[in-house]
C-alpha positions in Angstrom: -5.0 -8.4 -16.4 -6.8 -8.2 -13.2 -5.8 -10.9 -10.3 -7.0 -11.8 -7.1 -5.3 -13.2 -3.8 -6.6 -14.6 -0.4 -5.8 -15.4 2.8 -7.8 -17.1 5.5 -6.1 -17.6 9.0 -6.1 -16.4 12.7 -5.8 -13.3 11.6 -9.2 -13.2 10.2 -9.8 -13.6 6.4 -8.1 -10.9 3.3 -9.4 -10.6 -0.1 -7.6 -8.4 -2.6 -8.7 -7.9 -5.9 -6.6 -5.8 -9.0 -5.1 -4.9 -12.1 -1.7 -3.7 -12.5 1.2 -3.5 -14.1 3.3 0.0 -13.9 0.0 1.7 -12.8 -3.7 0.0 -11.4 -5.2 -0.1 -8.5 -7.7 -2.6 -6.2 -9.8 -3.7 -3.4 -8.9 -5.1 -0.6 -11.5 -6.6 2.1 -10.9 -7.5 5.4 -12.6 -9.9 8.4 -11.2 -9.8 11.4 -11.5 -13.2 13.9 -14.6 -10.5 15.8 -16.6 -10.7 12.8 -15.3 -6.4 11.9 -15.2 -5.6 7.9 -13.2 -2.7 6.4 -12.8 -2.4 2.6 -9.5 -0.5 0.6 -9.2 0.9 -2.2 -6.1 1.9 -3.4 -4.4 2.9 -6.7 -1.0 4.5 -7.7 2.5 2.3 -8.9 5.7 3.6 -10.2 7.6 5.3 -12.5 7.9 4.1 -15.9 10.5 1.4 -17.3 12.7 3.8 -18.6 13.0 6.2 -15.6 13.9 3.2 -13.3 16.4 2.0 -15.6 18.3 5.3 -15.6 18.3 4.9 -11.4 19.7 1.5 -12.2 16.5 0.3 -11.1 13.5 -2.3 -12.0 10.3 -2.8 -10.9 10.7 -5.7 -9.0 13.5 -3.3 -6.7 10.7 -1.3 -6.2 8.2 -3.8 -5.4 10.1 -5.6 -3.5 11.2 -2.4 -1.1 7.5 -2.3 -0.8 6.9 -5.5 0.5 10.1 -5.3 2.6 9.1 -2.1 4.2 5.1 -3.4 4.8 6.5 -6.1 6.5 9.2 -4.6 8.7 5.9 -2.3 9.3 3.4 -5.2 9.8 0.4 -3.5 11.9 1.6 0.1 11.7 1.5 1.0 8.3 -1.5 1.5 5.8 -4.1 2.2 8.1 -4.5 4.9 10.4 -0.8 5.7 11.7 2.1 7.4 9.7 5.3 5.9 9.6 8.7 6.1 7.8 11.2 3.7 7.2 14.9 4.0 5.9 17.2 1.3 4.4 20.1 2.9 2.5 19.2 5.1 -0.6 15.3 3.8 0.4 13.0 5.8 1.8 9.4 4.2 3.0 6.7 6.9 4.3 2.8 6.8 4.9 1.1 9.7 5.7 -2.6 10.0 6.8 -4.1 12.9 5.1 -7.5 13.3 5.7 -9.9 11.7 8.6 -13.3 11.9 8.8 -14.8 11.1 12.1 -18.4 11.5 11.3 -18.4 8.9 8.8 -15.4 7.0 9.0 -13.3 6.9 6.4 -9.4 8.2 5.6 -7.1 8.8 3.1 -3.6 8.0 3.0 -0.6 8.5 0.9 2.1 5.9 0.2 5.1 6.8 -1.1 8.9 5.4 -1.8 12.0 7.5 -2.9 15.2 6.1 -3.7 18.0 8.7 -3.4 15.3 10.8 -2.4 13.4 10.9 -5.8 9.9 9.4 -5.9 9.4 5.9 -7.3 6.6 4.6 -6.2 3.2 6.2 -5.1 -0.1 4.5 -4.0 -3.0 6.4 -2.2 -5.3 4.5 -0.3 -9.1 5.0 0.8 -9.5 2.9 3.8 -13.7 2.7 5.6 -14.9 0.1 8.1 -18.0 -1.6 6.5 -20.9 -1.8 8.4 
């Protein structure tokens, strides 16, 4: 099922379209208040029912480590820094792994472990639009 959310506020204005359940990806697209665009793309999820179950895990825990750690995070995570968070058994990292100056556009990886076995996964393909 694909889905879509907005925002629009001082911040400038957020557009996200995607599909996913387990696995899926989207777009996000980005205003700021100065009139700059940047797009991302990003795809990834986690593992399946089963394997979180055995952890004693859902995928809402996941998701919701996700959101938890994005917004502890707010500015410094998803773009162009790396960062790790730690809460517990949780482990939040995002590594930059490829920059290209000349046109600019970067790769990242996303990733959360949980006793320090993967869990969750996205990579993202972040460009300023112009």
């Amino acid at each position: 099922e694909l889905a879509t959310s907005d925002y629009e506020g001082p911040e400038g204005k957020y557009h996200d379209e995607y599909a996913a359940d387990l696995n899926g990806g989207g777009q996000e697209l980005i205003v700021t208040p100065r009139g700059e665009k940047a797009t991302r793309v990003y795809a990834g999820g986690t593992l399946t029912k089963e394997e979180l179950e055995k952890m004693g895990l859902t995928k809402k825990d996941v998701i919701g480590k996700l959101v938890l750690f994005v917004n502890q995070l707010g500015d410094k995570t998803r773009l162009d820094e790396e960062a790790e968070v730690f809460e517990g058994d949780w482990k939040y990292t995002y590594k930059v792994m490829k920059v290209v100056e000349e046109i600019p556009v970067s790769v990242g990886e996303e990733e959360i472990r949980y006793n320090d076995k993967l869990v969750f996964v996205h990579y993202h393909i972040i460009s300023p639009v112009k």
